[in-house]
N, CA, C and O atoms as CSV, one atom per row, in Angstrom:
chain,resi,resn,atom,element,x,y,z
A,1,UNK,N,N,-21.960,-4.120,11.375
A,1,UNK,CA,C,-21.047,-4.517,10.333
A,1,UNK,C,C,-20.581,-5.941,10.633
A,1,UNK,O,O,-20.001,-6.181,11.692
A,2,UNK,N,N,-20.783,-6.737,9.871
A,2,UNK,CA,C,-19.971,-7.955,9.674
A,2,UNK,C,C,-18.626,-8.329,9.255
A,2,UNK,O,O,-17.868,-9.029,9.927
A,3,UNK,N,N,-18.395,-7.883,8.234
A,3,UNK,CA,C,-16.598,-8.122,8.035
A,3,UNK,C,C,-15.947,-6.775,8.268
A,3,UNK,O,O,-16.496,-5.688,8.444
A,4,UNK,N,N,-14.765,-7.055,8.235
A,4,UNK,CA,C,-13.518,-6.299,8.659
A,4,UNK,C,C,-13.641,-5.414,6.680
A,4,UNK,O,O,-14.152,-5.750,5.611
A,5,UNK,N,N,-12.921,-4.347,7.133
A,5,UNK,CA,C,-12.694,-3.757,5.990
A,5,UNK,C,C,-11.128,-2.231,6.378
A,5,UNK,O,O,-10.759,-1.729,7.440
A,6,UNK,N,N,-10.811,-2.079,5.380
A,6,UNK,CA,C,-9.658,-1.223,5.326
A,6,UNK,C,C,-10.134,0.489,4.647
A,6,UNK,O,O,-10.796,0.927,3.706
A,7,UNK,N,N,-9.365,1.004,5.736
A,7,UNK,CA,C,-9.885,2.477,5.146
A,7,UNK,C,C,-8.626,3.321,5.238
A,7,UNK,O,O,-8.078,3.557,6.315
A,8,UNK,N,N,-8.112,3.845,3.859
A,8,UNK,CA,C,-6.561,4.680,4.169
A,8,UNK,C,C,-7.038,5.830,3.538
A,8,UNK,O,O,-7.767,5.868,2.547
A,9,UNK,N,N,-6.377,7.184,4.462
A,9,UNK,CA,C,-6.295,8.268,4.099
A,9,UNK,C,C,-4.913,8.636,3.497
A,9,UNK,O,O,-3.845,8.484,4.090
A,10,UNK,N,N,-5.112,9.292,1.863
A,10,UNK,CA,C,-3.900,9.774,1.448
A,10,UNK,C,C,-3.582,10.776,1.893
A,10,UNK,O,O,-4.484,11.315,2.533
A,11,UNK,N,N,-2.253,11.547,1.831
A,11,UNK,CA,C,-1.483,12.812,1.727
A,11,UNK,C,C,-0.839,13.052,0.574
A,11,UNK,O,O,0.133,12.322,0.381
A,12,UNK,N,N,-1.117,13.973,-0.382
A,12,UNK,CA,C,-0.277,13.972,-1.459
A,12,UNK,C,C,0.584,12.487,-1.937
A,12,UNK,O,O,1.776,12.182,-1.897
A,13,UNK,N,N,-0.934,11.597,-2.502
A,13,UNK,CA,C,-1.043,10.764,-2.881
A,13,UNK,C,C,-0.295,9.321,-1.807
A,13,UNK,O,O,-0.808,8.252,-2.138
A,14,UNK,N,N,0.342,9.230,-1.117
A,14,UNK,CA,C,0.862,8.858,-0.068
A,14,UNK,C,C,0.014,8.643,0.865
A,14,UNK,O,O,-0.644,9.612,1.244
A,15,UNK,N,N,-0.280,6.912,1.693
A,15,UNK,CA,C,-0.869,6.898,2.369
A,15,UNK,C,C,-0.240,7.506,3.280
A,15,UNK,O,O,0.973,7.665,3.141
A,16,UNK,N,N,-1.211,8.214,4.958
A,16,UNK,CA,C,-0.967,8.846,5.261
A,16,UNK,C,C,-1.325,8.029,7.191
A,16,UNK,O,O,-0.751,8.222,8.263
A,17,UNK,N,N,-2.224,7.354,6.895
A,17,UNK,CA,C,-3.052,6.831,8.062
A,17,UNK,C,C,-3.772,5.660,7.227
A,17,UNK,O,O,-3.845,5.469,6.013
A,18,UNK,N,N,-4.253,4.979,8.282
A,18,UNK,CA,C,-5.383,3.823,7.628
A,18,UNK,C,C,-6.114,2.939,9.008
A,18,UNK,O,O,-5.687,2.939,10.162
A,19,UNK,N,N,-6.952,2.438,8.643
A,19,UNK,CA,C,-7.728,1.972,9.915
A,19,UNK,C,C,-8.485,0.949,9.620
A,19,UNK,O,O,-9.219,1.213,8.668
A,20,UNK,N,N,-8.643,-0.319,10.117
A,20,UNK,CA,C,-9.095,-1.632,10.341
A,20,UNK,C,C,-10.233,-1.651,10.694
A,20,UNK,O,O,-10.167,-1.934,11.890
A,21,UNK,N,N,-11.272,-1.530,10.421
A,21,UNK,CA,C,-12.386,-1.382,11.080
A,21,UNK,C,C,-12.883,-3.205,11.130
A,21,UNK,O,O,-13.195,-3.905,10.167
A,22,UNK,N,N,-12.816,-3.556,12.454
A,22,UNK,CA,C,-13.512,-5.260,12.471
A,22,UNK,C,C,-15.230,-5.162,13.004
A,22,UNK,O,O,-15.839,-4.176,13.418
A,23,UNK,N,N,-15.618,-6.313,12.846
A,23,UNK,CA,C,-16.784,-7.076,13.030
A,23,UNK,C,C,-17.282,-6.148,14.311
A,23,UNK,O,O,-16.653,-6.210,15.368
A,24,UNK,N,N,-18.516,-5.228,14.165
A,24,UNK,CA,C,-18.874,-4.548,15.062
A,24,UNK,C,C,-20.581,-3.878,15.204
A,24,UNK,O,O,-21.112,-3.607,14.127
A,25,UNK,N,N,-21.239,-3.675,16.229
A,25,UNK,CA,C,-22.636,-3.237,15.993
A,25,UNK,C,C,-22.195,-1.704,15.739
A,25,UNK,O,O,-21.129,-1.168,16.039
A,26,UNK,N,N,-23.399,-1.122,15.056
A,26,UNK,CA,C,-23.376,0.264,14.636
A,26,UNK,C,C,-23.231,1.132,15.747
A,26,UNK,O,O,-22.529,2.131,15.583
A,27,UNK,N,N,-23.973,0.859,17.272
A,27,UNK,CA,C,-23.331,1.675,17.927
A,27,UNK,C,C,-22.055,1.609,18.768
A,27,UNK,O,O,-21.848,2.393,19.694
A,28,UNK,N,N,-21.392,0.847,18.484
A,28,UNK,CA,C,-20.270,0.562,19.212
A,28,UNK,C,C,-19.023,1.921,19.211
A,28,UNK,O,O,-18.297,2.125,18.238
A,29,UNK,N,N,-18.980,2.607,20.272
A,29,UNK,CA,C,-17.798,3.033,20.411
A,29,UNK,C,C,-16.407,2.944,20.350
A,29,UNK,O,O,-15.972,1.817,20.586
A,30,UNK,N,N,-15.607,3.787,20.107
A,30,UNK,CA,C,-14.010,3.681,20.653
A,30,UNK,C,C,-14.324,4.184,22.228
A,30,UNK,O,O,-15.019,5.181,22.425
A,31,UNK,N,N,-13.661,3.282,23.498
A,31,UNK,CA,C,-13.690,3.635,24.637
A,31,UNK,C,C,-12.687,3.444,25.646
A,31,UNK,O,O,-12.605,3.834,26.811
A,32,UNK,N,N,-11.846,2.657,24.816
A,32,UNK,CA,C,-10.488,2.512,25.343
A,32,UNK,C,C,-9.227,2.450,24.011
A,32,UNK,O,O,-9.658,2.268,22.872
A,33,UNK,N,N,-8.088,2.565,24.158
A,33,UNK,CA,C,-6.995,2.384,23.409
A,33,UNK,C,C,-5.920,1.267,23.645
A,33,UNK,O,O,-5.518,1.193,24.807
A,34,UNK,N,N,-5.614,0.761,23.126
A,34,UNK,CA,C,-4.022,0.030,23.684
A,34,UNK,C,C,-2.900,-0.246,22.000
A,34,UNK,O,O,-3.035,-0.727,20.874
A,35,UNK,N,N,-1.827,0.445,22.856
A,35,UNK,CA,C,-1.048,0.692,21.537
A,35,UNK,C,C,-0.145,-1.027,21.890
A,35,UNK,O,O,0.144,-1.598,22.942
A,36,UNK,N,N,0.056,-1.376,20.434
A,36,UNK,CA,C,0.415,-2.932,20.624
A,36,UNK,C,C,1.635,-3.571,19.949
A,36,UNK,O,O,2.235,-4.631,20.126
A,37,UNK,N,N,1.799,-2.417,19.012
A,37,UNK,CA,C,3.286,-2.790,18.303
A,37,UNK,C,C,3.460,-1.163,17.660
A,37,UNK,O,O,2.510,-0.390,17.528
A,38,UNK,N,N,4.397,-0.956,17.423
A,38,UNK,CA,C,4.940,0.222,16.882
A,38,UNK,C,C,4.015,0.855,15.336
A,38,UNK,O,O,4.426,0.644,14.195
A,39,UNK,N,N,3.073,1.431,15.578
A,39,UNK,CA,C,2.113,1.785,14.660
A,39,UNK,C,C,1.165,1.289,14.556
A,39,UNK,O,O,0.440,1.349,13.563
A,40,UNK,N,N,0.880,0.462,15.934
A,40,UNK,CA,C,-0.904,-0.474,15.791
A,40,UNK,C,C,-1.098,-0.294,16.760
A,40,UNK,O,O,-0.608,-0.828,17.755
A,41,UNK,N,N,-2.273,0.936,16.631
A,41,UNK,CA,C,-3.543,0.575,17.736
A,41,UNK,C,C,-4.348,0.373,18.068
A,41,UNK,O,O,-5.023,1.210,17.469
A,42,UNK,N,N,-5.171,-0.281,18.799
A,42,UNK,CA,C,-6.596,-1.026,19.097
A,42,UNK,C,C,-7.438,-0.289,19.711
A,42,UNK,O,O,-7.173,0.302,20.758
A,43,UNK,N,N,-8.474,-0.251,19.157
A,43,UNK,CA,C,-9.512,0.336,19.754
A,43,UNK,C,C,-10.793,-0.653,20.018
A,43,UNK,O,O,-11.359,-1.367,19.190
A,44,UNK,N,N,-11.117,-0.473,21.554
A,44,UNK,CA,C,-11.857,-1.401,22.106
A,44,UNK,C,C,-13.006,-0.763,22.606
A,44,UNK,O,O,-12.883,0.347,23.123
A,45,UNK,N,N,-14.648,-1.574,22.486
A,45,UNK,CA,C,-15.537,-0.765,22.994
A,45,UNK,C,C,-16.015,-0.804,24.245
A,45,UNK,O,O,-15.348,-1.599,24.907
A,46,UNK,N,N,-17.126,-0.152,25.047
A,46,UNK,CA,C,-16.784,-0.052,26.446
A,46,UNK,C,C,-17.186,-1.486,27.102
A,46,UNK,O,O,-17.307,-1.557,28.325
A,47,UNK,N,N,-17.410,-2.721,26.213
A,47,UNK,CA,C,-17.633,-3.827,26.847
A,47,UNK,C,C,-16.264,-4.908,26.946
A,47,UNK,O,O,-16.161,-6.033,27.434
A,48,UNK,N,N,-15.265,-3.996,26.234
A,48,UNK,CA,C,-13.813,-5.140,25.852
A,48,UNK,C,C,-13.677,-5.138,24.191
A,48,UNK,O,O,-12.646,-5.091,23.521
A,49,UNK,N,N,-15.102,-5.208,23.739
A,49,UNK,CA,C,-14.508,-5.984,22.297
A,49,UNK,C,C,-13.827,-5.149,21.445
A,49,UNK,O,O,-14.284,-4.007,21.491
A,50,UNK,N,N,-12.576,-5.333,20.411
A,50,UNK,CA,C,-12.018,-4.979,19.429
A,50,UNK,C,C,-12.872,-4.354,18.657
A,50,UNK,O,O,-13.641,-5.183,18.171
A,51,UNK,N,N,-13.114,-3.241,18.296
A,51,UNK,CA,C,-13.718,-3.009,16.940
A,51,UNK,C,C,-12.668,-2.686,16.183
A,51,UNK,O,O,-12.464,-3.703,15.520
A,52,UNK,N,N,-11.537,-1.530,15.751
A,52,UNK,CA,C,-10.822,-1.428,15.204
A,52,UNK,C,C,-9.427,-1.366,15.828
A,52,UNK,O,O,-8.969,-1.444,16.968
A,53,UNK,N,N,-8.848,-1.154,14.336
A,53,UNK,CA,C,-6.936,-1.009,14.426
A,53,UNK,C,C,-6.419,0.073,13.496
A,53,UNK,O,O,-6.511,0.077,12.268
A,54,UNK,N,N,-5.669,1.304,14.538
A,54,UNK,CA,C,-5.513,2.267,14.575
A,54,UNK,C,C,-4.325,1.888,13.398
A,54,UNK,O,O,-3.827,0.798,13.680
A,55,UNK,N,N,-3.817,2.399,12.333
A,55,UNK,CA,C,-2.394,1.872,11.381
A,55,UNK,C,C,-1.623,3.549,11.220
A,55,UNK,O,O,-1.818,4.414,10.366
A,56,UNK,N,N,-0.862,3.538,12.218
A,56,UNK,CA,C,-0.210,5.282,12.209
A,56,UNK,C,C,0.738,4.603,10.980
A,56,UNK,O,O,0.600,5.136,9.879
A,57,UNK,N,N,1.196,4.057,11.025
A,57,UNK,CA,C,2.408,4.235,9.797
A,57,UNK,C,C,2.158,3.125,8.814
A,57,UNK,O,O,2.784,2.067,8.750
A,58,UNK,N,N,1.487,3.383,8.307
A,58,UNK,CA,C,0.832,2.371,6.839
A,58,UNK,C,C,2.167,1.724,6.313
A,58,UNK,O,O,2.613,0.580,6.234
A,59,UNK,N,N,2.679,3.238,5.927
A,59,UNK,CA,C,3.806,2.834,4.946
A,59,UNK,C,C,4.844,1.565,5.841
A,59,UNK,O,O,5.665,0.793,5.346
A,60,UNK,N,N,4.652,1.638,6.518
A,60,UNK,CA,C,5.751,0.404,7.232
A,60,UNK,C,C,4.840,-0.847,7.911
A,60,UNK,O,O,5.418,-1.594,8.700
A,61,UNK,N,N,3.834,-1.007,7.693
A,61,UNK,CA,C,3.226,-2.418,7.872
A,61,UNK,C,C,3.176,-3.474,7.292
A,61,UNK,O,O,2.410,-3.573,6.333
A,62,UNK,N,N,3.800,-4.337,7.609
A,62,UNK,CA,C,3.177,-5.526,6.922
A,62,UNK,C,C,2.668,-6.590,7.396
A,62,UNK,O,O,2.886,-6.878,8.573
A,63,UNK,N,N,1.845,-7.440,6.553
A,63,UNK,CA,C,0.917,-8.127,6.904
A,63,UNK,C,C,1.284,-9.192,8.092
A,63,UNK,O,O,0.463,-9.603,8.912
A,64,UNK,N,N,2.194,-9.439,8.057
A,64,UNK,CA,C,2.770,-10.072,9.413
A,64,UNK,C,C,2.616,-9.570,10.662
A,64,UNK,O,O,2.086,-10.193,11.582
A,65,UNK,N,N,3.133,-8.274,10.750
A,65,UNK,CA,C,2.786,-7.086,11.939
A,65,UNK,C,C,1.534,-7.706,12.437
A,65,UNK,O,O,1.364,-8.358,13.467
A,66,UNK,N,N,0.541,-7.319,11.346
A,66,UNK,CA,C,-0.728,-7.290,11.562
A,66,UNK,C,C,-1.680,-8.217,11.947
A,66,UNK,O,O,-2.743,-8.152,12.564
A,67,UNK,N,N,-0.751,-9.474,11.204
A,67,UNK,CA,C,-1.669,-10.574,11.626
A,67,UNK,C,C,-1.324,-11.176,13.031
A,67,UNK,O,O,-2.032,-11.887,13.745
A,68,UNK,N,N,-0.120,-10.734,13.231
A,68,UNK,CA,C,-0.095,-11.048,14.991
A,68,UNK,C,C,-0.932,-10.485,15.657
A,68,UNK,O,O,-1.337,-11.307,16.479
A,69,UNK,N,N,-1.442,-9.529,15.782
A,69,UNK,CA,C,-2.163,-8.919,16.702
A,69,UNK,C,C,-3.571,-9.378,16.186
A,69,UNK,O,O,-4.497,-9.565,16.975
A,70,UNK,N,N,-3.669,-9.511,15.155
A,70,UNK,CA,C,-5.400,-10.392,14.909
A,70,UNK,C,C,-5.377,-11.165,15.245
A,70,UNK,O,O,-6.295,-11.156,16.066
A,71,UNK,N,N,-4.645,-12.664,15.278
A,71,UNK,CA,C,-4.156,-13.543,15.630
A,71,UNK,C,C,-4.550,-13.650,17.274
A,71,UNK,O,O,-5.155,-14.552,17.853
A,72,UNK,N,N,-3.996,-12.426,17.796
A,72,UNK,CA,C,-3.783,-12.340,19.435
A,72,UNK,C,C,-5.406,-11.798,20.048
A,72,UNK,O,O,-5.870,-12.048,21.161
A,73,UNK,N,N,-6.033,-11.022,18.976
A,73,UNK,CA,C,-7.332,-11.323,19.129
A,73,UNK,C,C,-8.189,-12.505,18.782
A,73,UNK,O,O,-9.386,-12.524,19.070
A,74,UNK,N,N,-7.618,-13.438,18.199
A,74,UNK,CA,C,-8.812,-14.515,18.248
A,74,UNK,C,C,-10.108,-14.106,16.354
A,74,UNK,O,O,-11.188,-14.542,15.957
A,75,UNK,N,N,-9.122,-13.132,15.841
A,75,UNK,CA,C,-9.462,-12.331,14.577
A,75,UNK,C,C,-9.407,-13.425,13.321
A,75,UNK,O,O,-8.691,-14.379,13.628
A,76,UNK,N,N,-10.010,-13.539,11.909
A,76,UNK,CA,C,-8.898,-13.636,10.787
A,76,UNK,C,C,-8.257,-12.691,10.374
A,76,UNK,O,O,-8.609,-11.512,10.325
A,77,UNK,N,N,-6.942,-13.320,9.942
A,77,UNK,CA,C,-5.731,-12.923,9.430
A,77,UNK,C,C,-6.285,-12.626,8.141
A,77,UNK,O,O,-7.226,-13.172,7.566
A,78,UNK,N,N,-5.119,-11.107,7.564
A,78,UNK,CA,C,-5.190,-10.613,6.486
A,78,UNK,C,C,-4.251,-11.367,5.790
A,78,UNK,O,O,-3.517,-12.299,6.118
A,79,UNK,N,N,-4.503,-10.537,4.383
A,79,UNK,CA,C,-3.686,-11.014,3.184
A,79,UNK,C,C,-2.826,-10.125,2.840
A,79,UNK,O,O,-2.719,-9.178,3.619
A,80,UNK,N,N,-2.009,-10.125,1.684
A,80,UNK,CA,C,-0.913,-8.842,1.430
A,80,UNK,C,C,-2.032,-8.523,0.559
A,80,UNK,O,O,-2.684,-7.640,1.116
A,81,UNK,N,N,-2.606,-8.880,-0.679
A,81,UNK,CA,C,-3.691,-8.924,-1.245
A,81,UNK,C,C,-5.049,-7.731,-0.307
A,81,UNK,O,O,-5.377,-6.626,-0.740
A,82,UNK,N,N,-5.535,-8.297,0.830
A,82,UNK,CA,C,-6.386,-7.212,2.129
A,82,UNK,C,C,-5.362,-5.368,2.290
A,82,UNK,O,O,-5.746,-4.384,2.923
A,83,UNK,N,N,-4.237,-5.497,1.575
A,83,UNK,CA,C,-3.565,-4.813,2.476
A,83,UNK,C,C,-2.856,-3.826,0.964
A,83,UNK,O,O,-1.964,-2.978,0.989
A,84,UNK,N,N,-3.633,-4.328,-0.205
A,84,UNK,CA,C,-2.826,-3.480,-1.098
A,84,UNK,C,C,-3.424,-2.437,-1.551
A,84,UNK,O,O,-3.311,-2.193,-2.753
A,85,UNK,N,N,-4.123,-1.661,-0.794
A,85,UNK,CA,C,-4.614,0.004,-1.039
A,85,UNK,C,C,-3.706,1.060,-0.111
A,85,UNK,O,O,-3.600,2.287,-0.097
A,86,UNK,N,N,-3.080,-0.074,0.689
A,86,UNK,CA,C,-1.837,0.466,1.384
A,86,UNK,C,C,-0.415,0.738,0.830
A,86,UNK,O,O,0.446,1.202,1.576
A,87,UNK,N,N,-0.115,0.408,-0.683
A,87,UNK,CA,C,0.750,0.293,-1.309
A,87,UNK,C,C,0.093,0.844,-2.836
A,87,UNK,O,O,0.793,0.814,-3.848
A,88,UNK,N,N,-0.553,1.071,-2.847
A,88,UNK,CA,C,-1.313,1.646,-4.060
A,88,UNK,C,C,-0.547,3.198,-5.234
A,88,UNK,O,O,-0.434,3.420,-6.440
A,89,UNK,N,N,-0.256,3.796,-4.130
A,89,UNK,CA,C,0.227,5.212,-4.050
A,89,UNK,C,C,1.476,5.110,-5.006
A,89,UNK,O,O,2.175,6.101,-5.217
């Protein structure tokens, strides 16, 4: 996969979860975790690299949150625009 893309699971229409999936080969694992701000976590594969970002509480993210920690990976930054299937509901 080449770009980053957004994936949210509803609950009675309510996002519920959602997940960042970044720039990654097809077999790349989750093989480590590191939780990084209060509802973001990273999942790294067993060589270091970022593939995704864990979003436990959708409903309280915003794109700021988020772009720090992309940011702190060396990532591009989202948009509120990247981020409105999270507010959809």
């Amino acid at each position: 996969m080449k770009s980053s893309y957004l994936e949210v699971t509803f609950r009675h229409g309510r996002p519920l979860a959602a997940y960042l999936y970044l720039p990654r080969e097809p077999r790349d694992k989750s093989y480590r975790t590191e939780r990084v701000a209060p509802g973001l976590v990273i999942d790294f594969n067993r060589s270091g690299k970022p593939i995704g970002i864990e979003i436990t509480a959708p409903a309280r993210l915003s794109a700021a949150a988020l772009n720090r920690v992309l940011r702190r990976l060396r990532l591009p930054t989202v948009t509120r625009a990247d981020l409105a299937p999270l507010r959809a509901a």
